[in-house]
N, CA, C and O atoms as a CHARMM CRD file, in Angstrom:
* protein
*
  340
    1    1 UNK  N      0.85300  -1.16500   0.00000 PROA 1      0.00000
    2    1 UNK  CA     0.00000   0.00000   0.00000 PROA 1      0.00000
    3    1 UNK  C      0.89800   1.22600   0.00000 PROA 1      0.00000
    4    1 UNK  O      1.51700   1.48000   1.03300 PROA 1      0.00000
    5    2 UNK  N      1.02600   2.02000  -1.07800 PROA 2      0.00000
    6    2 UNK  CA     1.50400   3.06000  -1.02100 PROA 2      0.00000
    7    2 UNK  C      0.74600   4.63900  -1.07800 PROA 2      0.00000
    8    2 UNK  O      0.15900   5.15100  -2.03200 PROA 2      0.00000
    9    3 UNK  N      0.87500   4.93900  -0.34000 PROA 3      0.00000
   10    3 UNK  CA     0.29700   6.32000  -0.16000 PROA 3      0.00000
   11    3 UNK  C      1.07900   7.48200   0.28400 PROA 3      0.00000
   12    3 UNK  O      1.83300   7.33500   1.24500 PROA 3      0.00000
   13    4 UNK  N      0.98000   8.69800  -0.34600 PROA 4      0.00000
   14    4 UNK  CA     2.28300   9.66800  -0.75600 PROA 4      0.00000
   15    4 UNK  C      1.93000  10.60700   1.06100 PROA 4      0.00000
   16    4 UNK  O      0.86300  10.66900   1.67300 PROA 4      0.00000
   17    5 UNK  N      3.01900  11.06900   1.36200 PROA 5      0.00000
   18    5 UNK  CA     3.32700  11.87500   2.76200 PROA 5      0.00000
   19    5 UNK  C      1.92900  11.07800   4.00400 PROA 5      0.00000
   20    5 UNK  O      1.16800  11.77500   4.67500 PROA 5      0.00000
   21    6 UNK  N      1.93200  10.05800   4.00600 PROA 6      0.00000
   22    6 UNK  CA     1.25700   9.12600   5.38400 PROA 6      0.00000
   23    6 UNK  C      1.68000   8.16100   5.60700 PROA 6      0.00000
   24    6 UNK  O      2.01400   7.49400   4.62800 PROA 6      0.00000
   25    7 UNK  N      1.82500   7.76200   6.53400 PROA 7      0.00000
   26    7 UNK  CA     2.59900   6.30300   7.36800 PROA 7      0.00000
   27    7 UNK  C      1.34700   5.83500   7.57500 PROA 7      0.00000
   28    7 UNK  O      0.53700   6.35400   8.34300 PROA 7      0.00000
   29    8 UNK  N      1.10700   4.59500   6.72700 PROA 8      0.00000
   30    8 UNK  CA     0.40700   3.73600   7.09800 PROA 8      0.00000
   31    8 UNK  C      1.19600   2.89500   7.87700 PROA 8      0.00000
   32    8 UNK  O      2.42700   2.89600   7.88300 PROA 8      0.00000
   33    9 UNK  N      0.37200   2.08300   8.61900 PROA 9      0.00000
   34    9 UNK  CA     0.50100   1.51700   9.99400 PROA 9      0.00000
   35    9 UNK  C      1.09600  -0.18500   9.06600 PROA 9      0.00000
   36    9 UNK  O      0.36000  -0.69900   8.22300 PROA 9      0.00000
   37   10 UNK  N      2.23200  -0.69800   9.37400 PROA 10     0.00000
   38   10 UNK  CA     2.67400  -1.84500   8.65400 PROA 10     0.00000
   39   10 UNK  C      2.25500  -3.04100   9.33600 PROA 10     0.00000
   40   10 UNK  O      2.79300  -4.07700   8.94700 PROA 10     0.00000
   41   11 UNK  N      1.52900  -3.11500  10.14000 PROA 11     0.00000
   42   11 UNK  CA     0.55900  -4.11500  10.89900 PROA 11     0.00000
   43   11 UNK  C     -0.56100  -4.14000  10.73400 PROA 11     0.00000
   44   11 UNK  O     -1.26700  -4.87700  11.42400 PROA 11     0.00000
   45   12 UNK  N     -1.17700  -3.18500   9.57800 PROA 12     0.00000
   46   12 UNK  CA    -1.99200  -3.21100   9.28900 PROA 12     0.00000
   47   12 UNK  C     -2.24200  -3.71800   7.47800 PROA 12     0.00000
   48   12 UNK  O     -2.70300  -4.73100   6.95200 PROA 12     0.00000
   49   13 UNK  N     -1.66200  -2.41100   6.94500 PROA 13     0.00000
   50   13 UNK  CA    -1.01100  -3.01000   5.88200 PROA 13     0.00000
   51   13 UNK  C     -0.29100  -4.27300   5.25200 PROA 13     0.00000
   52   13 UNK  O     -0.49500  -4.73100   4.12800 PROA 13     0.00000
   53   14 UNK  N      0.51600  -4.69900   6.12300 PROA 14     0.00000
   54   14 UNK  CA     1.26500  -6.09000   5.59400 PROA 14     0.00000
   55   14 UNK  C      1.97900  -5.67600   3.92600 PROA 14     0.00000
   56   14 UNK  O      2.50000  -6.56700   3.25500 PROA 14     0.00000
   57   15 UNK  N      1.91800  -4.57400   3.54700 PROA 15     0.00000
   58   15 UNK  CA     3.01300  -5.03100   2.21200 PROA 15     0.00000
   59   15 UNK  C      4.44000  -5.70100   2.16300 PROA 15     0.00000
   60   15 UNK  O      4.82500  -6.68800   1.53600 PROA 15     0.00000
   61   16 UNK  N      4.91200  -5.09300   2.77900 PROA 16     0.00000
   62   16 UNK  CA     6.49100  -5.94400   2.82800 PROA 16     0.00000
   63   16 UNK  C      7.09000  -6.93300   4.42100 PROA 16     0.00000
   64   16 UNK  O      7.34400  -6.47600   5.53600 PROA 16     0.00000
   65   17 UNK  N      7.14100  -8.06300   4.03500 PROA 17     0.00000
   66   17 UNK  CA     7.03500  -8.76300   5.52400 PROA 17     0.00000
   67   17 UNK  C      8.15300  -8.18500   6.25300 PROA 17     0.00000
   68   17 UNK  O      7.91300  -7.95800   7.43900 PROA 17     0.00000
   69   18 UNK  N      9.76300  -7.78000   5.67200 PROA 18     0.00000
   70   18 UNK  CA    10.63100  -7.70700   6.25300 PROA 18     0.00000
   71   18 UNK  C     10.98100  -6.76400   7.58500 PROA 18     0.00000
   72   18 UNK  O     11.91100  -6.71300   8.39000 PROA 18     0.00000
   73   19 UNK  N      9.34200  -5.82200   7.31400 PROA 19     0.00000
   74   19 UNK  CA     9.39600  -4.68100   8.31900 PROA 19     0.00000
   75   19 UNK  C      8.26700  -5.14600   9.42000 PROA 19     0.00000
   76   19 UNK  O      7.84200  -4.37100  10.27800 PROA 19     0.00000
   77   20 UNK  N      7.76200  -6.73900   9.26500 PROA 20     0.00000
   78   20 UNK  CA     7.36900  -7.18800  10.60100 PROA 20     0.00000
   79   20 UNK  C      7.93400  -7.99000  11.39500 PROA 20     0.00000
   80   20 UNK  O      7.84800  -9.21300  11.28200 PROA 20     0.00000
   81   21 UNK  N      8.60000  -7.37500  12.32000 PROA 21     0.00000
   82   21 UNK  CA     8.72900  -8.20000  13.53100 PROA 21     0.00000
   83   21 UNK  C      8.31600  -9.42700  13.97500 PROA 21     0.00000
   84   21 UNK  O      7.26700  -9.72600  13.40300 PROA 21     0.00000
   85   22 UNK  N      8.74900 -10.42900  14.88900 PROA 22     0.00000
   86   22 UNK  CA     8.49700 -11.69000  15.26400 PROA 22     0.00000
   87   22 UNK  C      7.05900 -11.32000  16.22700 PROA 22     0.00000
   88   22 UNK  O      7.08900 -10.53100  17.17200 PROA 22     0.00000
   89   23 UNK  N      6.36900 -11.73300  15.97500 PROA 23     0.00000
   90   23 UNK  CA     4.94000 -11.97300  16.92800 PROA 23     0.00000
   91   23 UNK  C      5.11700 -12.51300  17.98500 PROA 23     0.00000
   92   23 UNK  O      5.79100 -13.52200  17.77700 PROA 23     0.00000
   93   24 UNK  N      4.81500 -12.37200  19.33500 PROA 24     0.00000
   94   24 UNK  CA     5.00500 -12.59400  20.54600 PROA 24     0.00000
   95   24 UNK  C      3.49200 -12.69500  21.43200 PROA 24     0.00000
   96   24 UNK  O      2.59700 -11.85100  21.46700 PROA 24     0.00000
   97   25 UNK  N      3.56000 -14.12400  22.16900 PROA 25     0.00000
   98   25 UNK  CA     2.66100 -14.74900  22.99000 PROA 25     0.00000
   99   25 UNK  C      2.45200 -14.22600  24.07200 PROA 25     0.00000
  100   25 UNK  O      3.61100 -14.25700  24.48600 PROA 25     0.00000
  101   26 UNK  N      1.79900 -13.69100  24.99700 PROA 26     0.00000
  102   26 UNK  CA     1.81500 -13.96000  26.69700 PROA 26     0.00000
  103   26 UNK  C      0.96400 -15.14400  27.25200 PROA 26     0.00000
  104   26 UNK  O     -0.22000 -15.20500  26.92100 PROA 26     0.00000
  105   27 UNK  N      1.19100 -15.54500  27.60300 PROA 27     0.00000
  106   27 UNK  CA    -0.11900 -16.82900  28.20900 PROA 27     0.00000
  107   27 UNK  C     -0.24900 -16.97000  29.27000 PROA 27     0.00000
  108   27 UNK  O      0.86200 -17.26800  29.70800 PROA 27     0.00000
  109   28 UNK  N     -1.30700 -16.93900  30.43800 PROA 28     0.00000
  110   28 UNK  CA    -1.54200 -17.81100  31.77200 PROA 28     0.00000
  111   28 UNK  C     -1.99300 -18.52100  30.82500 PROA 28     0.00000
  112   28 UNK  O     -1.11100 -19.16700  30.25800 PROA 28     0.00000
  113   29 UNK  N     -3.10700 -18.66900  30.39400 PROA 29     0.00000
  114   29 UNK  CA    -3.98500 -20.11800  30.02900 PROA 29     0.00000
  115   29 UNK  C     -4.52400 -19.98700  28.88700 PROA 29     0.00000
  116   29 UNK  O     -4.62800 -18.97700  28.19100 PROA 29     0.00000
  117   30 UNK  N     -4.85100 -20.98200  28.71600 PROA 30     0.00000
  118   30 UNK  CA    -5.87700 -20.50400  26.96300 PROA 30     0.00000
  119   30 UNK  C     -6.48300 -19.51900  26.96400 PROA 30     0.00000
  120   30 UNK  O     -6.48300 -18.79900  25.96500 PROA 30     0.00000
  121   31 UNK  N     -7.42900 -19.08500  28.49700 PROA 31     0.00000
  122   31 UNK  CA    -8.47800 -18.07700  28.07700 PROA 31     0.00000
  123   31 UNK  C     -8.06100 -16.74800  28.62900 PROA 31     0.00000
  124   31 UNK  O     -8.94500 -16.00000  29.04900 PROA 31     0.00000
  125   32 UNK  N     -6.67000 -16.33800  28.67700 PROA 32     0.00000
  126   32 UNK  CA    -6.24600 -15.67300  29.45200 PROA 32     0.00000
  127   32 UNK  C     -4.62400 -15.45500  28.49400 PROA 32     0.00000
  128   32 UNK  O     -3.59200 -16.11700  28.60200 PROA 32     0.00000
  129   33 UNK  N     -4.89900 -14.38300  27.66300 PROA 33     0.00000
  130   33 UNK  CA    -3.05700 -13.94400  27.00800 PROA 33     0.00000
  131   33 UNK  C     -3.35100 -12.77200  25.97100 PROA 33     0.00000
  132   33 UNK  O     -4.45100 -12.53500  25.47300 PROA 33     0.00000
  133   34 UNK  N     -2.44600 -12.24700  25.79200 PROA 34     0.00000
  134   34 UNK  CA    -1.92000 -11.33200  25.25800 PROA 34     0.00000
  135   34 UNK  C     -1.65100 -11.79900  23.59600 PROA 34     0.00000
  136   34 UNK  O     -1.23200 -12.95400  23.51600 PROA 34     0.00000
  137   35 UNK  N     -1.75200 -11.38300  22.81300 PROA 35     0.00000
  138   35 UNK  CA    -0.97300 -11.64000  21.78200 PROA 35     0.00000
  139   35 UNK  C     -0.44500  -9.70600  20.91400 PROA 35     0.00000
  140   35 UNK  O     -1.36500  -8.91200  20.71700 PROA 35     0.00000
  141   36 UNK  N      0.88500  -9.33900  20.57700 PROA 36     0.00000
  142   36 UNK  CA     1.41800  -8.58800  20.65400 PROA 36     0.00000
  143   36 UNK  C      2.05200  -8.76800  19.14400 PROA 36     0.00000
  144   36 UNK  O      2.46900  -9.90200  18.90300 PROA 36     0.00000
  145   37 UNK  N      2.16600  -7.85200  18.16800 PROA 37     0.00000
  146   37 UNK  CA     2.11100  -7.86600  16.86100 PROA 37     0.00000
  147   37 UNK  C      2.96000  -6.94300  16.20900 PROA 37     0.00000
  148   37 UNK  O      2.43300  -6.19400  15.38600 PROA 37     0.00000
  149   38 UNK  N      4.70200  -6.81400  16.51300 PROA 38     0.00000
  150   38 UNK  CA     5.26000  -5.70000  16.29100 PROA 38     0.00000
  151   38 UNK  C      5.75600  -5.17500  14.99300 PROA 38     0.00000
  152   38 UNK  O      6.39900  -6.00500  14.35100 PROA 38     0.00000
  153   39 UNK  N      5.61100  -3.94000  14.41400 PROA 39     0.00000
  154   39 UNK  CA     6.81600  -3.57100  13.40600 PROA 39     0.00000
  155   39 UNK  C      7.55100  -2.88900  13.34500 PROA 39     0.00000
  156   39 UNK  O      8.28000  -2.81300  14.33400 PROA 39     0.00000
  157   40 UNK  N      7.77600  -2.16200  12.42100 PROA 40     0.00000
  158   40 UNK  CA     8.62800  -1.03100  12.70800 PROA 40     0.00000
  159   40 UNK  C      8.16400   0.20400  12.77400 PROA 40     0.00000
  160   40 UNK  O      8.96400   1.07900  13.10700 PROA 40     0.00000
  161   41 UNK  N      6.86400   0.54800  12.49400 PROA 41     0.00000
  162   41 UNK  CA     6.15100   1.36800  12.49500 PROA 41     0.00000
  163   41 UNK  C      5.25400   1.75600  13.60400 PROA 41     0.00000
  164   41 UNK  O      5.29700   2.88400  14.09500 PROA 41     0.00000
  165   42 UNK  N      4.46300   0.85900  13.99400 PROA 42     0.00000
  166   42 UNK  CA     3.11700   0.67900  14.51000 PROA 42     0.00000
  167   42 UNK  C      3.50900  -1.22300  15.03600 PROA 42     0.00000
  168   42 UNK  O      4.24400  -2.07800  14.54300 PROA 42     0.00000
  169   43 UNK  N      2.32900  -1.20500  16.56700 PROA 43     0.00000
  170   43 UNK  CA     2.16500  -2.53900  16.69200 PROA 43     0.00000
  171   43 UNK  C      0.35300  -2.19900  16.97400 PROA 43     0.00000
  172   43 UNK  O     -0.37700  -1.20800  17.01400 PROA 43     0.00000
  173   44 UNK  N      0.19700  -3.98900  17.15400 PROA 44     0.00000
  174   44 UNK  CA    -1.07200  -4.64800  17.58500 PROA 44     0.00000
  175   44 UNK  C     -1.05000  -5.35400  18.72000 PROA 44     0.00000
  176   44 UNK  O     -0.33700  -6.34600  18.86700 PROA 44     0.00000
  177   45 UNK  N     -1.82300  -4.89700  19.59200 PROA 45     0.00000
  178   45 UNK  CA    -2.11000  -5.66100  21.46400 PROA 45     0.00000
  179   45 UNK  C     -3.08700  -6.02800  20.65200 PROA 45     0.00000
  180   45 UNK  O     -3.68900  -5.41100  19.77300 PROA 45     0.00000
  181   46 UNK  N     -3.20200  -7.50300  21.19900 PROA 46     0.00000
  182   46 UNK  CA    -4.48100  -8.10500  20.73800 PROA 46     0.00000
  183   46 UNK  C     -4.64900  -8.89600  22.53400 PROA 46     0.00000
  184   46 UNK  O     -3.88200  -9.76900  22.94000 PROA 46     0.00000
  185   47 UNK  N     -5.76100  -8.34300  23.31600 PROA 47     0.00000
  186   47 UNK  CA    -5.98600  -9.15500  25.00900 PROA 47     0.00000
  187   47 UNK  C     -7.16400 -10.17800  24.96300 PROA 47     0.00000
  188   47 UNK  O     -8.30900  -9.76800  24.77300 PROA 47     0.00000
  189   48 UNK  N     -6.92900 -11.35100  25.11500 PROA 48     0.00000
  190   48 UNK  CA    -8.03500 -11.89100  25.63700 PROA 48     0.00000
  191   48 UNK  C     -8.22400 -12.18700  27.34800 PROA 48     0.00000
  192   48 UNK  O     -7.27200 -12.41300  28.09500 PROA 48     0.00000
  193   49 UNK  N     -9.04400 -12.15400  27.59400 PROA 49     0.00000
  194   49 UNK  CA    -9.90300 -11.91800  28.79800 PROA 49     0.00000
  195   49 UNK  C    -10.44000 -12.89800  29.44300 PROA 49     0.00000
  196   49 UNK  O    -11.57700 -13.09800  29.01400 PROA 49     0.00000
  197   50 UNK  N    -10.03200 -13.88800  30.61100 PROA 50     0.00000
  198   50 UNK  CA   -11.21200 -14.88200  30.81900 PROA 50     0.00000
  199   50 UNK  C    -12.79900 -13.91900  31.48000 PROA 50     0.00000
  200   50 UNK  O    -13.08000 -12.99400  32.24100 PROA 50     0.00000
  201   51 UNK  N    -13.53100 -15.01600  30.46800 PROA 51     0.00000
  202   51 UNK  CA   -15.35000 -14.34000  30.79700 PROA 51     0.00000
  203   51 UNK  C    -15.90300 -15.59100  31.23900 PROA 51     0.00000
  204   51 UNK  O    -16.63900 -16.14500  30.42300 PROA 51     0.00000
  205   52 UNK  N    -15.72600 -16.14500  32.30400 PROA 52     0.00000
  206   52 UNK  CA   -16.44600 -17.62100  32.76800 PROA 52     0.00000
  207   52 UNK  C    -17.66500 -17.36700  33.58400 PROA 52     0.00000
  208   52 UNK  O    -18.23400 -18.41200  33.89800 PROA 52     0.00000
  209   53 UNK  N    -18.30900 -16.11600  34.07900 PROA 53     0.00000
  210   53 UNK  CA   -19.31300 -15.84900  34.89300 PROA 53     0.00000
  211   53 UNK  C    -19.92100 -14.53000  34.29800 PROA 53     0.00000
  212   53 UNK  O    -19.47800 -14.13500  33.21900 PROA 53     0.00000
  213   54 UNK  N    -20.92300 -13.81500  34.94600 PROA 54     0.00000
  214   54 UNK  CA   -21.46300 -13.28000  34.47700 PROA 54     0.00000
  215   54 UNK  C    -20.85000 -11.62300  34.83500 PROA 54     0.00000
  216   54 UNK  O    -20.96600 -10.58800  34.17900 PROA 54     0.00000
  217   55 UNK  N    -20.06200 -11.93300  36.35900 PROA 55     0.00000
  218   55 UNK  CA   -19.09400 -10.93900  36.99200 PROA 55     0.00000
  219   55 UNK  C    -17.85600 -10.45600  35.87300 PROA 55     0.00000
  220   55 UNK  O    -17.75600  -9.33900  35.36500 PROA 55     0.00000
  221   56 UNK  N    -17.16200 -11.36400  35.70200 PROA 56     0.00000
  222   56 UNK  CA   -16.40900 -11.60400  35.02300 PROA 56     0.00000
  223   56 UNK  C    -16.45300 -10.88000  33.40200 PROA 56     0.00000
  224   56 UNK  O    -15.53200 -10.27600  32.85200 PROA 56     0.00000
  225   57 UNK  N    -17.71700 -11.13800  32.90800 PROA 57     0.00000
  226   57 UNK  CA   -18.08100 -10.72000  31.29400 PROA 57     0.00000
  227   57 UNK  C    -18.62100  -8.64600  31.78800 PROA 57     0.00000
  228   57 UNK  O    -18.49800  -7.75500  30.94700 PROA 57     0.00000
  229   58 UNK  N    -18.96700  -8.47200  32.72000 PROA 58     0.00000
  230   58 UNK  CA   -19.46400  -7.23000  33.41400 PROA 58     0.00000
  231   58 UNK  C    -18.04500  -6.71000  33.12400 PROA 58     0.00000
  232   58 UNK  O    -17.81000  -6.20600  32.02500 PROA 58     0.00000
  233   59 UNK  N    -17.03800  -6.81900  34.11400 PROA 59     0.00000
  234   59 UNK  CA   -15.96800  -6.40200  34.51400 PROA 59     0.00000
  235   59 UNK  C    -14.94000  -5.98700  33.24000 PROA 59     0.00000
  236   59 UNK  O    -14.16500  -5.03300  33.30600 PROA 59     0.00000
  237   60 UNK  N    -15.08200  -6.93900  31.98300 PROA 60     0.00000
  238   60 UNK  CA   -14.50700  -6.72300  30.97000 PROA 60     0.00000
  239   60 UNK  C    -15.16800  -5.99100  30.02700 PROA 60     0.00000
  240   60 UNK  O    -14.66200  -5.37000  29.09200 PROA 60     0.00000
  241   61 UNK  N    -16.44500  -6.10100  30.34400 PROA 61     0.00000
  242   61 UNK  CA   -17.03200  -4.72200  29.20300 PROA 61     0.00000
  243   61 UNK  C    -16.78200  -3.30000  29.69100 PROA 61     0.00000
  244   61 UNK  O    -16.63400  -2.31500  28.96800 PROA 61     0.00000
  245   62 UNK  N    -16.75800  -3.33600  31.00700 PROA 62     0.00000
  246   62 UNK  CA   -16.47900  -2.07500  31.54900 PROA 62     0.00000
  247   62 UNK  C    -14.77200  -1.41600  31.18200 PROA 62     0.00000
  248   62 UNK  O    -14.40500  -0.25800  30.97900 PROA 62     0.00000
  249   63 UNK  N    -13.89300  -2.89300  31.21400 PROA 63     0.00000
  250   63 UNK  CA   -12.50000  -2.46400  30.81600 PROA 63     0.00000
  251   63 UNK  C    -12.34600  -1.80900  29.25900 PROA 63     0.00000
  252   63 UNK  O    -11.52500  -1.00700  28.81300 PROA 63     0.00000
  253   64 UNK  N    -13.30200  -2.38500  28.73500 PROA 64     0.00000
  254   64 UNK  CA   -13.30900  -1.95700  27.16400 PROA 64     0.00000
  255   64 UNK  C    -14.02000  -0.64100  27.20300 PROA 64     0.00000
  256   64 UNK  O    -13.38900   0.29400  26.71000 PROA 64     0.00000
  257   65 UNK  N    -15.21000  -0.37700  27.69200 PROA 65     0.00000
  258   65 UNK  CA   -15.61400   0.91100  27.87300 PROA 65     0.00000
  259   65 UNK  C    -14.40900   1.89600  28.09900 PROA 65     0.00000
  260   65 UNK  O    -14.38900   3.00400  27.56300 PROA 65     0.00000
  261   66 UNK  N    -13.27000   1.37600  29.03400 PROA 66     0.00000
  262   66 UNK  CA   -12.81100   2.53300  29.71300 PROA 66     0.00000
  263   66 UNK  C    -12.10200   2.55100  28.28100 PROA 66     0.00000
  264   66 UNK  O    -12.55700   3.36300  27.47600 PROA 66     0.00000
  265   67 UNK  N    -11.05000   1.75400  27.88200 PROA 67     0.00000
  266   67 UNK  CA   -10.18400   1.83100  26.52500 PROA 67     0.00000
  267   67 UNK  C    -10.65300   2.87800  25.65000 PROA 67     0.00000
  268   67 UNK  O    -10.08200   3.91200  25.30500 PROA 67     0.00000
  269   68 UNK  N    -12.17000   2.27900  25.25200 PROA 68     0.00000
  270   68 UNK  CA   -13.29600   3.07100  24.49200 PROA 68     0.00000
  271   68 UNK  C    -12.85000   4.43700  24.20100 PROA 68     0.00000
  272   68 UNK  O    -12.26700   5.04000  23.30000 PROA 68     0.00000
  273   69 UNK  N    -13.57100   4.75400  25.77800 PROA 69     0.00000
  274   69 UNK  CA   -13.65900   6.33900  25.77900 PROA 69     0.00000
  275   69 UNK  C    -12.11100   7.49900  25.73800 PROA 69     0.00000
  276   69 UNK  O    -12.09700   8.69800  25.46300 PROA 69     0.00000
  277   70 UNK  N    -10.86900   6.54000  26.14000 PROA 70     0.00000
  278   70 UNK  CA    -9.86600   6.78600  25.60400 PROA 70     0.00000
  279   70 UNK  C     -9.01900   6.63900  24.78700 PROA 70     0.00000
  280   70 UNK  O     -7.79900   6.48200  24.76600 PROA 70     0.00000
  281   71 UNK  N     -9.94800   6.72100  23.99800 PROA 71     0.00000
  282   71 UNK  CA    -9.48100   6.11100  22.23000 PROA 71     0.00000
  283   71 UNK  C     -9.05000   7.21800  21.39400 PROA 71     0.00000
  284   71 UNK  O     -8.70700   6.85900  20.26700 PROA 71     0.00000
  285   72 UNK  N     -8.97200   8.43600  21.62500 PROA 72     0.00000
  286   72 UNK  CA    -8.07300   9.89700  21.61300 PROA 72     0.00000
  287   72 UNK  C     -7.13500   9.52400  21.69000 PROA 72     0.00000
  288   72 UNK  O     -6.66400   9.51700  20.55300 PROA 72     0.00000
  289   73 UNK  N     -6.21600   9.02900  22.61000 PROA 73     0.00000
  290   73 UNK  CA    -4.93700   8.93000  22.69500 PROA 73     0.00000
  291   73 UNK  C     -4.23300   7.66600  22.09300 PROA 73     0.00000
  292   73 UNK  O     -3.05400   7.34700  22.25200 PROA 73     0.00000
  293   74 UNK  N     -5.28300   6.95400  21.30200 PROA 74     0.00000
  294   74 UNK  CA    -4.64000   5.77200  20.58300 PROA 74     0.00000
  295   74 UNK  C     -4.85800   6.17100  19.14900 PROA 74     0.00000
  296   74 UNK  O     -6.00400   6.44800  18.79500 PROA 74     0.00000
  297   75 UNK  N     -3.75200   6.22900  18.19700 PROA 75     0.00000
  298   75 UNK  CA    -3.98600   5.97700  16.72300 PROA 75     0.00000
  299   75 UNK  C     -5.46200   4.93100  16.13400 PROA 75     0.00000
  300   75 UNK  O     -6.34200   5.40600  15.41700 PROA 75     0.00000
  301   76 UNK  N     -5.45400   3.63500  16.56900 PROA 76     0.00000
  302   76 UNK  CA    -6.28100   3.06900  16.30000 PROA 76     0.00000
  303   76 UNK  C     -6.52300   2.32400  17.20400 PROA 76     0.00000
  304   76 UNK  O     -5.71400   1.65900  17.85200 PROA 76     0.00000
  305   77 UNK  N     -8.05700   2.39900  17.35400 PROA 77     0.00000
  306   77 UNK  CA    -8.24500   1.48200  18.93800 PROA 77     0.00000
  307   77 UNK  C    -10.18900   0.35800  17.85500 PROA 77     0.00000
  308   77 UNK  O    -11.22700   0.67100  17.27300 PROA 77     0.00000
  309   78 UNK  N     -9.63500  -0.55300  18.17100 PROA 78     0.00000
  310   78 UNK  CA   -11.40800  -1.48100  17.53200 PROA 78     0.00000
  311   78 UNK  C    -11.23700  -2.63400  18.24500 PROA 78     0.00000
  312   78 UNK  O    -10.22100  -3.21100  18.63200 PROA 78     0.00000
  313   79 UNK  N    -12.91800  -2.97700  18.40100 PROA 79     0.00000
  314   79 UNK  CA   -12.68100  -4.50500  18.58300 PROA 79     0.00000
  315   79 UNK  C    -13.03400  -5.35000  17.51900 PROA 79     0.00000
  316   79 UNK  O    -14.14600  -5.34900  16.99100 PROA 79     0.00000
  317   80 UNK  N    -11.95400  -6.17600  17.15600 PROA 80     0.00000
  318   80 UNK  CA   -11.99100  -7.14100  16.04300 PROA 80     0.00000
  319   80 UNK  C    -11.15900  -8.03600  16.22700 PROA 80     0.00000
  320   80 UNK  O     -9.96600  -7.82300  16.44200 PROA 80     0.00000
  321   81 UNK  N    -11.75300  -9.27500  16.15600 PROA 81     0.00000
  322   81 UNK  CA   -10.94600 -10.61400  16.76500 PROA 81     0.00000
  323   81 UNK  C     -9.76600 -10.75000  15.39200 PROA 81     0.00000
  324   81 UNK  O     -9.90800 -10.38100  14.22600 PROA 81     0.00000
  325   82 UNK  N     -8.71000 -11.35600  15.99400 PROA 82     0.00000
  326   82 UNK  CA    -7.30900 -11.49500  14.89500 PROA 82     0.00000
  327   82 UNK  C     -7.37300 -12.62800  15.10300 PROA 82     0.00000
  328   82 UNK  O     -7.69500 -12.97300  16.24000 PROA 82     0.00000
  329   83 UNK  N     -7.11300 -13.56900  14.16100 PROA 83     0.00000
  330   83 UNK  CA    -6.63400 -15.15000  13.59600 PROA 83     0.00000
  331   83 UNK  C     -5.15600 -15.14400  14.34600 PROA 83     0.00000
  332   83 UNK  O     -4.16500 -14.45200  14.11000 PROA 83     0.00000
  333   84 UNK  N     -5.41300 -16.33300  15.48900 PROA 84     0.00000
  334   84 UNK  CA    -4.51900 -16.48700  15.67800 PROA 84     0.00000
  335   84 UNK  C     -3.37200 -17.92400  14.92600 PROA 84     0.00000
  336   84 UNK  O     -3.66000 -19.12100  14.93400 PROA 84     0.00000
  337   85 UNK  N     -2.41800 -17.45300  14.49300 PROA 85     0.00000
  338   85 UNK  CA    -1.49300 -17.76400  14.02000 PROA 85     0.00000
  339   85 UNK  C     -0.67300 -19.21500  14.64900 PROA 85     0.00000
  340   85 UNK  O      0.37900 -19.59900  14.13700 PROA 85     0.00000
């Protein structure tokens, strides 16, 4: 993707692999990790959340709310599940 005086985000884009970085895991458990998506430009936090109760699924919508509403200070903030790899 070329586009004249803007930095597109190369984690988003994907044109040239050499400017992505190795992808990196965090894990407690399956339902519970991080996955982290670096380049040289721009990265991707991708969090999953355990939601096993109804407390639990509350507590994480509220965490996303908060993200939400401070989504000013992030270039790009969405929720959209990523294929994990």
């Amino acid at each position: 993707m070329s586009s004249e005086r803007h930095n597109v985000p190369e984690i988003e884009a994907q044109t040239s692999p050499e400017v992505l970085l190795n992808p990196l895991t965090v894990s407690r458990n399956e339902n519970e990790r991080v996955f982290i998506e670096p380049s040289v430009n721009s990265i991707r936090v991708s969090i999953r959340i355990k939601q096993a109760d109804e407390i639990e699924h509350i507590l994480v919508h509220k965490f996303t709310r908060f993200l939400t509403q401070r989504a000013e200070s992030f270039f790009i903030l969405r929720r959209k599940p990523v294929k994990v790899r």
